[in-house]
N, CA, C and O of each residue as an XYZ file, in Angstrom:
448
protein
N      20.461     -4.146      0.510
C      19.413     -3.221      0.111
C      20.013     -1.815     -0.029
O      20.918     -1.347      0.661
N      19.298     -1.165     -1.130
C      19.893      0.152     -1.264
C      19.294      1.379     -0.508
O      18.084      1.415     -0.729
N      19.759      2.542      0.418
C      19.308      3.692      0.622
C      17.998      4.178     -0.122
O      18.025      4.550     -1.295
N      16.885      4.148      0.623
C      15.993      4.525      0.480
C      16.123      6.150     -0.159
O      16.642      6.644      0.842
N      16.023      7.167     -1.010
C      15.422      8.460     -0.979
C      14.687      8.877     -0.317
O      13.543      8.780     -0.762
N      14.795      9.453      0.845
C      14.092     10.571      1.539
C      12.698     11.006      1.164
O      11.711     10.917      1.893
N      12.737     11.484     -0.051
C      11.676     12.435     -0.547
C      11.091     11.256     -2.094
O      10.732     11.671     -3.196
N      11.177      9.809     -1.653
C      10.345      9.414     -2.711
C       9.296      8.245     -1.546
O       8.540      7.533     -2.207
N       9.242      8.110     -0.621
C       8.794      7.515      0.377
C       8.015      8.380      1.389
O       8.692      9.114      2.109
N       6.708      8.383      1.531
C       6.301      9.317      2.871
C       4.883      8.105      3.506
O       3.943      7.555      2.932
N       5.389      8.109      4.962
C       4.238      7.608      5.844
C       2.894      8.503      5.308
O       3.096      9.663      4.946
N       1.619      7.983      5.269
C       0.571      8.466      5.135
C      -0.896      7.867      6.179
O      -1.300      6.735      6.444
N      -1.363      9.206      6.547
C      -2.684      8.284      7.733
C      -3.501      8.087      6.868
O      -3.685      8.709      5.822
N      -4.300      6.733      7.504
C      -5.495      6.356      6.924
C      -6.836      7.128      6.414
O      -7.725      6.848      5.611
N      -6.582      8.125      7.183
C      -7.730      9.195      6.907
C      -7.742      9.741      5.764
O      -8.712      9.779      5.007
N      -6.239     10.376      5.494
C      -5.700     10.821      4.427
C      -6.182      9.423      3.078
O      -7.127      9.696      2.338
N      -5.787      8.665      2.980
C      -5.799      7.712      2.462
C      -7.240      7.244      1.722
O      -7.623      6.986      0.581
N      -7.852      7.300      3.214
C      -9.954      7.020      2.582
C      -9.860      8.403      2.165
O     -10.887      8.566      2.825
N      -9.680      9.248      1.827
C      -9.981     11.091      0.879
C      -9.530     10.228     -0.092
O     -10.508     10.035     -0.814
N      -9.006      9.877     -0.327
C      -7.895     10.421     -1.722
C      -8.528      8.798     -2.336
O      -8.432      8.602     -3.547
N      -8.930      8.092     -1.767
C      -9.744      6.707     -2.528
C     -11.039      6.880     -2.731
O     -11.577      6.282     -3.663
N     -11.880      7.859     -1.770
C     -13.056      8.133     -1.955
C     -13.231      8.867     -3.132
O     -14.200      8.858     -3.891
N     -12.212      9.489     -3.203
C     -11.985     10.915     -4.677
C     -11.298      9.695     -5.785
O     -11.274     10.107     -6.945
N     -10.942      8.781     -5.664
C     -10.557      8.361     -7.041
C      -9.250      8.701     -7.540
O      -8.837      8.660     -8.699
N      -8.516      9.130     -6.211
C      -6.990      9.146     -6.835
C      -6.099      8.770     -6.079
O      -5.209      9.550     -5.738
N      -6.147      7.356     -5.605
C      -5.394      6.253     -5.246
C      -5.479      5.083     -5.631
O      -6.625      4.637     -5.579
N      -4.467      4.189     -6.119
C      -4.233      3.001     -6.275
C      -3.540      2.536     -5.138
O      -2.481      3.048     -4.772
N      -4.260      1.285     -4.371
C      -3.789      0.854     -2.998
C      -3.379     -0.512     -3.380
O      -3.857     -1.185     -4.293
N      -2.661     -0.757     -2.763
C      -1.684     -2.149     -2.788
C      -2.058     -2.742     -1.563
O      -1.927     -2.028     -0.569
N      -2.481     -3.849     -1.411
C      -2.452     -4.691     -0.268
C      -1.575     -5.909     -0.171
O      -1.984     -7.009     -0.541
N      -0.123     -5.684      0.428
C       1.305     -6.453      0.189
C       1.051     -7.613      1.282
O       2.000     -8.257      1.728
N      -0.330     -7.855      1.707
C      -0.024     -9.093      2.557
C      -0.358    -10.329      2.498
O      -1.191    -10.508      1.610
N      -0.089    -11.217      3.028
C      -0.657    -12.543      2.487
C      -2.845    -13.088      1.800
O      -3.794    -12.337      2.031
N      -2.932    -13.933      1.331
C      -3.401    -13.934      0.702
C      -4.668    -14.408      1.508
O      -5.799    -14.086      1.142
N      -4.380    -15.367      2.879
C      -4.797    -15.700      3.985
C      -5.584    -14.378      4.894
O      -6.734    -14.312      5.328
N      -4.598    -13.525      4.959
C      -5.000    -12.277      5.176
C      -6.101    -11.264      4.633
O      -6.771    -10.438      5.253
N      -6.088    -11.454      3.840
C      -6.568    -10.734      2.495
C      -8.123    -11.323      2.705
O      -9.027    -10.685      3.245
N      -8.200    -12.232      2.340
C      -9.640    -13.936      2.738
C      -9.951    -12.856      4.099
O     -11.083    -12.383      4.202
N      -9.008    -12.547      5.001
C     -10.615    -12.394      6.353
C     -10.772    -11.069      6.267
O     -11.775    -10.682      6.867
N     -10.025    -10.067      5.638
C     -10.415     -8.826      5.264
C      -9.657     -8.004      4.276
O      -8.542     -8.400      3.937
N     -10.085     -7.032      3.837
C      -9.002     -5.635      3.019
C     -10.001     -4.907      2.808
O     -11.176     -4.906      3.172
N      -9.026     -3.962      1.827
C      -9.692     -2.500      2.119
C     -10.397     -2.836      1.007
O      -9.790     -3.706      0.383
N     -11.778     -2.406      0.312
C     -12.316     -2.538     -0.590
C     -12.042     -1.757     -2.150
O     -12.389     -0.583     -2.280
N     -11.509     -2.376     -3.103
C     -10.624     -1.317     -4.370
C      -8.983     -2.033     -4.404
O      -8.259     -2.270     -5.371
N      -8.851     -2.163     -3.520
C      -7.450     -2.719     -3.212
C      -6.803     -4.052     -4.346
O      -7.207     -5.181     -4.622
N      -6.218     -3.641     -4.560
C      -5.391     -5.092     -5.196
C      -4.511     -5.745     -4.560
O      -3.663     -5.001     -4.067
N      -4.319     -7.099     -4.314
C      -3.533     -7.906     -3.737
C      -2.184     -8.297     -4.357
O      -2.210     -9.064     -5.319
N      -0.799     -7.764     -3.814
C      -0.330     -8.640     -3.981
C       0.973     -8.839     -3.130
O       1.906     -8.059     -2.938
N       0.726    -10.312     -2.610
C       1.873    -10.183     -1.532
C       3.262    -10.143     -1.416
O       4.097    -10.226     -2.316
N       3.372    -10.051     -0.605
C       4.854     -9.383     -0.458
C       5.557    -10.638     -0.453
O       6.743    -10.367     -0.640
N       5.337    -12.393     -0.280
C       6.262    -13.270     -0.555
C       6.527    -13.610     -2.373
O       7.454    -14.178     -2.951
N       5.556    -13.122     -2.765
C       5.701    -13.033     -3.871
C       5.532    -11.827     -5.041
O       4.978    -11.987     -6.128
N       6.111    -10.657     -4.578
C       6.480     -9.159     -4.985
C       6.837     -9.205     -5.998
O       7.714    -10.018     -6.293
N       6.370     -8.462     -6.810
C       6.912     -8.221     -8.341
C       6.879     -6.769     -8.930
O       6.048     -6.424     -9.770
N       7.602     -6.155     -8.552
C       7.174     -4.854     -8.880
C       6.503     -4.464    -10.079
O       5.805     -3.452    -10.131
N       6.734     -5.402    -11.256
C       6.393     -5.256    -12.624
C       4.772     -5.595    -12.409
O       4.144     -5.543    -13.465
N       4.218     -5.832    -11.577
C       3.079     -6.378    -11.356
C       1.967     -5.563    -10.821
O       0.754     -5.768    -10.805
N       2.912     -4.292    -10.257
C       2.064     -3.045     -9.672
C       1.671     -2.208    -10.828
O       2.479     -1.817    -11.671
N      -0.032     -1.855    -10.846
C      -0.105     -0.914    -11.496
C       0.229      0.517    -11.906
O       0.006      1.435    -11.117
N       0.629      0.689    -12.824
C       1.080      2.234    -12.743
C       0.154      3.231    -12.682
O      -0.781      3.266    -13.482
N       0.333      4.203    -11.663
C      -0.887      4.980    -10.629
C      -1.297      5.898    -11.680
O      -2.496      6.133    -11.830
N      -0.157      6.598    -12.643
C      -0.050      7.746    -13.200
C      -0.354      8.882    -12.430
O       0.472      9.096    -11.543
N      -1.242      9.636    -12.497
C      -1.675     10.310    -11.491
C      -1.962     10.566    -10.336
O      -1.789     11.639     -9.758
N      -2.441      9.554     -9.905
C      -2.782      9.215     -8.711
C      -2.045      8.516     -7.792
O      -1.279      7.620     -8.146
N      -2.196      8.827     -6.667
C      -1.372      8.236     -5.315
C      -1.272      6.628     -5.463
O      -2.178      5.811     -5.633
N       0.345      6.410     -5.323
C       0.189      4.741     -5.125
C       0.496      4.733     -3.458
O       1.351      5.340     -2.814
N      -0.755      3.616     -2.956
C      -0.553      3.592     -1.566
C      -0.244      1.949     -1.528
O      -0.696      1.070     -2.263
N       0.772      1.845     -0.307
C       1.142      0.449     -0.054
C       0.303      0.240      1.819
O       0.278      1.051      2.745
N      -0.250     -1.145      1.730
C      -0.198     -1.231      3.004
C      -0.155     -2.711      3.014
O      -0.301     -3.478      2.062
N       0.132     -3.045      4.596
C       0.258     -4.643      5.397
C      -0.616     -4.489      6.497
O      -1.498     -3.651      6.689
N      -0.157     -5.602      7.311
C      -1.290     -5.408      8.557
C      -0.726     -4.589      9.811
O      -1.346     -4.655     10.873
N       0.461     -3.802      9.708
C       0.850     -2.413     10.780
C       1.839     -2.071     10.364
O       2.544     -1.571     11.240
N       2.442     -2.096      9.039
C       3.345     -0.734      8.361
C       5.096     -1.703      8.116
O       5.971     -1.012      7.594
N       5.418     -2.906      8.419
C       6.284     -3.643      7.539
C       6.484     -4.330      6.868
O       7.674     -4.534      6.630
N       5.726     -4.910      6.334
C       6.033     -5.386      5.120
C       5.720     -4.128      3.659
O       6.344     -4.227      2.603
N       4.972     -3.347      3.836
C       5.044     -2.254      3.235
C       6.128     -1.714      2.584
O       6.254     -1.456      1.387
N       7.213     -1.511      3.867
C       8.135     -0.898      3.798
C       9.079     -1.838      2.782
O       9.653     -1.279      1.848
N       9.178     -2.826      2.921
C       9.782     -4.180      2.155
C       9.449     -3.959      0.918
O      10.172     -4.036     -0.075
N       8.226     -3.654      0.994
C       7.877     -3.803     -0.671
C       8.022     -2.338     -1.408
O       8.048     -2.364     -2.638
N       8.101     -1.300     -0.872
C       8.906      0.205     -1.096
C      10.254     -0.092     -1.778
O      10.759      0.324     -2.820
N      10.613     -0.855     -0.941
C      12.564     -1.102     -1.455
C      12.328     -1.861     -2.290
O      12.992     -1.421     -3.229
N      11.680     -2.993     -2.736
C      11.514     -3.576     -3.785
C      11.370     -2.778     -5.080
O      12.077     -2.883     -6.082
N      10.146     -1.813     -4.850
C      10.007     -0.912     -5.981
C      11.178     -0.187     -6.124
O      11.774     -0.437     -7.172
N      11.707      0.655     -5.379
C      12.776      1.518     -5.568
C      14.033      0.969     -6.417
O      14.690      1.545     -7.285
N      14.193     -0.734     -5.720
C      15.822     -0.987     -6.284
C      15.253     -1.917     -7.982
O      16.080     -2.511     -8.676
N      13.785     -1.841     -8.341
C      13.974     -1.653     -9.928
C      13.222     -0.591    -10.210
O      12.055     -0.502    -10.591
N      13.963      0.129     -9.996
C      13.921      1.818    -11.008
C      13.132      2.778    -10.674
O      13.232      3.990    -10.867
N      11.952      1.861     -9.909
C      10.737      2.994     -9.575
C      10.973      4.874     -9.084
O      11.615      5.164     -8.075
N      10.462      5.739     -9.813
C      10.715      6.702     -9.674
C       9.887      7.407     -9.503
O      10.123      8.608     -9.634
N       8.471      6.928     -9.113
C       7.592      7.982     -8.783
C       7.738      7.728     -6.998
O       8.546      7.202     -6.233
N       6.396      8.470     -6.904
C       6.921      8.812     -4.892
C       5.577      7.538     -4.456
O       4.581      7.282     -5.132
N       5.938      6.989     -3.277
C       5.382      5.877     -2.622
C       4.399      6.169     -1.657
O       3.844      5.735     -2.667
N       3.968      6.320     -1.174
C       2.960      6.344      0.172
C       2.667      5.444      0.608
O       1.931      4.690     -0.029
N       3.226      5.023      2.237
C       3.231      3.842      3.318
C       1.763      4.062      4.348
O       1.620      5.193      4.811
N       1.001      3.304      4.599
C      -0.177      3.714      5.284
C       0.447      3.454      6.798
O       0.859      2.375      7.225
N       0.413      4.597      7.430
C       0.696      4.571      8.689
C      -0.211      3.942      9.692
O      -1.268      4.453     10.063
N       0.383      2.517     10.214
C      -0.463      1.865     11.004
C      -0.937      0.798     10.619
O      -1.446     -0.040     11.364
N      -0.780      0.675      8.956
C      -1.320     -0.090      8.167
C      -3.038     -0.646      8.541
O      -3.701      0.170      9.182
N      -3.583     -1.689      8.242
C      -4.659     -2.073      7.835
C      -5.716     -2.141      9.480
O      -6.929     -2.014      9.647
N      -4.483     -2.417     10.543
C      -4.830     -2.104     11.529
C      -5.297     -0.952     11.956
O      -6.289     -0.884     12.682
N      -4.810     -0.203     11.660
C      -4.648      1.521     11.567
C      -6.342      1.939     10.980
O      -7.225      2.630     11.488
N      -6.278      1.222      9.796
C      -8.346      1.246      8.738
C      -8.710      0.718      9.360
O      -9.875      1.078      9.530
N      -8.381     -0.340     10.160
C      -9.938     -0.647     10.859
C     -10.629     -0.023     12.164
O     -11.760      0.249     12.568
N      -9.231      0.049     12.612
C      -9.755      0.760     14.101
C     -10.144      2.386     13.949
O     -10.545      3.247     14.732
N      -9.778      2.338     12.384
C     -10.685      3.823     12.307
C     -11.947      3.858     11.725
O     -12.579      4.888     11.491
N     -12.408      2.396     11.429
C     -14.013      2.301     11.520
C     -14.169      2.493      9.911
O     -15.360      2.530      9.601
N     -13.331      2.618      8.865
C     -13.503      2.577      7.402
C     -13.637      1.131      7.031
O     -13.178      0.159      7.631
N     -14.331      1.165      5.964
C     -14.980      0.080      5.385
C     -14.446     -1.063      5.217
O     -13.332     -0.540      5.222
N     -14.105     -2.637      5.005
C     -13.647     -3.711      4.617
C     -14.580     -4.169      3.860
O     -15.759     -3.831      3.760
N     -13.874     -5.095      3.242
C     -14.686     -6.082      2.685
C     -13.972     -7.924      3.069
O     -12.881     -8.127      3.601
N     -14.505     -8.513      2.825
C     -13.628    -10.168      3.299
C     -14.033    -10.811      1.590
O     -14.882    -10.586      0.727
N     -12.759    -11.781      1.793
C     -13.110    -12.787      0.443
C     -11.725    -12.595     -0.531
O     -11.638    -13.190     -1.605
């Protein structure tokens, strides 16, 4: 795996995270299994897991924040380096705490 960039990767809290989805300028990634996904996620979220990662498969945010999360902040990170080592050049945002992190802060789910 290649050296991450510093300044194209930043941890982000969940709080931060519900602003910037409530406002309409995040695209959230939910990198975890699909099993997972079935008993909850964040609602807006797109699935796609991290055993089967495709970076070509992530939407492009343009503007808006691309946020990655799992169920407490690694496989995230997995799927960061994925993006990075094909070409990705915009900046990433890791949800600190991941999905665990949204719930125990009482923001919304949905299941299914």
């Amino acid at each position: 795996m290649t050296a991450l960039p510093p300044d194209q990767i930043y941890y982000v809290s969940p709080e931060q995270i519900k602003s910037w989805f409530d406002e309409g300028s995040a695209v959230i990634v939910d990198v975890r299994e699909q099993n997972e996904w079935d008993e909850a996620h964040i609602p807006g979220a797109i699935l796609i897991p991290l055993s089967a990662f495709d970076p070509a498969a992530v939407p492009d945010p343009g503007d808006k924040h691309l946020v990655f999360y799992c169920r407490s902040g690694r496989r995230c990170g997995m799927a960061s380096e994925k993006m990075i080592e094909a070409a990705y050049t915009g900046v990433i945002k890791r949800m600190e705490g991941g999905f665990l992190a949204w719930d125990a802060s009482g923001f919304n789910k949905e299941s299914g």
